[in-house]
N, C-alpha and C positions, 0 to 999 in steps of 0.2 A: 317948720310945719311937717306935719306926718305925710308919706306916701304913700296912699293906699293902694293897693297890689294891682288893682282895674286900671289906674290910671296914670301912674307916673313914672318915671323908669332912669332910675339913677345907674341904670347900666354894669355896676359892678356889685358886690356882696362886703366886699371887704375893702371901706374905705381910706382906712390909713394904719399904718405898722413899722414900726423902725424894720421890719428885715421882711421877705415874700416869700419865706419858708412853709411849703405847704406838702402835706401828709397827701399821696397817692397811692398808695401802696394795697387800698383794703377797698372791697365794693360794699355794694347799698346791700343789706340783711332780708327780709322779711317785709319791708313793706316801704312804699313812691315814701323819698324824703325831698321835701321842698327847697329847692338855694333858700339860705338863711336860716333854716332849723338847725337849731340846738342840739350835737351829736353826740354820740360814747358808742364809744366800743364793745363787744360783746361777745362772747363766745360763744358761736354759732355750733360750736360740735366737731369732736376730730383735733383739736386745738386751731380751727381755725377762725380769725377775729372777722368781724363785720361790722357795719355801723347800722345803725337804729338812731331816730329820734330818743335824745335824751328823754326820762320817762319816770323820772323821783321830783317831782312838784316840790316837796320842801328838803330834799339831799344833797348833797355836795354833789358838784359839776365837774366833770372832764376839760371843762372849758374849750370848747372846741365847735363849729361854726361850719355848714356844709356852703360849700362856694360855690358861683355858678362858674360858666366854661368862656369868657369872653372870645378866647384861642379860638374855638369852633360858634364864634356869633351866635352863642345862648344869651339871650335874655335874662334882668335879675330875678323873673318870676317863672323858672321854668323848673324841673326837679330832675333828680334821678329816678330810673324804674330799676325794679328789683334784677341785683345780679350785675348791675353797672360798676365801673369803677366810679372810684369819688375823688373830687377835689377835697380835702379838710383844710381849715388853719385851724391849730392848736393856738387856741390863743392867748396872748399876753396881757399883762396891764398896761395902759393907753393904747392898744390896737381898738381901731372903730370900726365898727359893719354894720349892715342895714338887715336887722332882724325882725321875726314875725309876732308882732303883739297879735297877742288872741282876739277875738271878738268879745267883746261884751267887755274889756277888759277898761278900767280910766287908772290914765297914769298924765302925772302934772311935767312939764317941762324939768331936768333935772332930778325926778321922780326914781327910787331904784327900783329896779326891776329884779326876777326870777324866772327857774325854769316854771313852768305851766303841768311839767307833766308828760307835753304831747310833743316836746320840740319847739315848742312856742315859750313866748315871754308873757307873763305878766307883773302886776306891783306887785312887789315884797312885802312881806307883812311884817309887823312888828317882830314876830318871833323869827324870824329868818333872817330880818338884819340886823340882829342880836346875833344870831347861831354864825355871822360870816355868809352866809346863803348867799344873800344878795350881792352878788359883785359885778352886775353892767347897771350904766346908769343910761337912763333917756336923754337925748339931747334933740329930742322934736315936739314940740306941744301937742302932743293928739285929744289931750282930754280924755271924752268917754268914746271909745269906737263899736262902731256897729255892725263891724265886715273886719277878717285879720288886716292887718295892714303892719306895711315894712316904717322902720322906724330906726332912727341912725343912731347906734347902741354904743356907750362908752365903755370896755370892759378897766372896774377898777381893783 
């Protein structure tokens, strides 16, 4: 079953991973990024990198996942503000996390999923799981949602 971001609270961002290797090193860009969105890196200017919400709806992905901080008692629905350092996991195939399906978005149980564009996920289209695009799959039944809601993401 889906969790919507108002009411359920799986507590963590990143629920399973053969290793806990996580990227620290680079702060939040330009604009509040939500635990769970969908990140890349960026050259902010001077050579120095920053994360942003992933932001190419049908492009290749970084594959990478902003965590939340359980260490300092964050919640999974709380974010970074501009200028924060970040949690990232880079991640693998069968690493799982609980990611933000857009609003308005329907995705079937098992359903693959894509970048949205904005940091968020939604269904894959035909042409993008042709192109390799689509690589996390759903593993909550949300249907059609009407509010973003977290949703337990297979990356394949």
């Amino acid at each position: 079953m889906a969790s919507p971001i108002d009411t359920s609270n799986p507590h963590n961002i990143l629920l399973w991973s053969t290793d806990q290797i996580v990227d620290a090193d680079h702060v939040c860009g330009s604009v509040v990024i939500q635990y769970g969105m969908l990140v890349e890196l960026y050259d902010a200017g001077s050579g120095v990198n920053k994360w942003r919400p992933h932001n190419a709806a049908a492009g290749a992905m970084e594959m990478a996942v902003a965590l939340n901080e359980p260490e300092l008692n964050q919640p999974y629905n709380g974010s970074y503000v501009i200028g924060s350092l970040m949690r990232v996991r880079r991640l693998k195939t069968g690493d799982k996390f609980y990611g933000i399906l857009v609003s308005g978005a329907t995705v079937a149980n098992s359903g693959f999923m894509q970048s949205n564009g904005d940091g968020k996920m939604k269904a894959s289209t035909l042409t993008t799981a042709a192109g390799g695009v689509a690589r996390l799959k759903c593993e909550d039944n949300p249907g059609a949602v009407g509010a973003d809601t977290y949703v337990r993401t297979l990356v394949i």
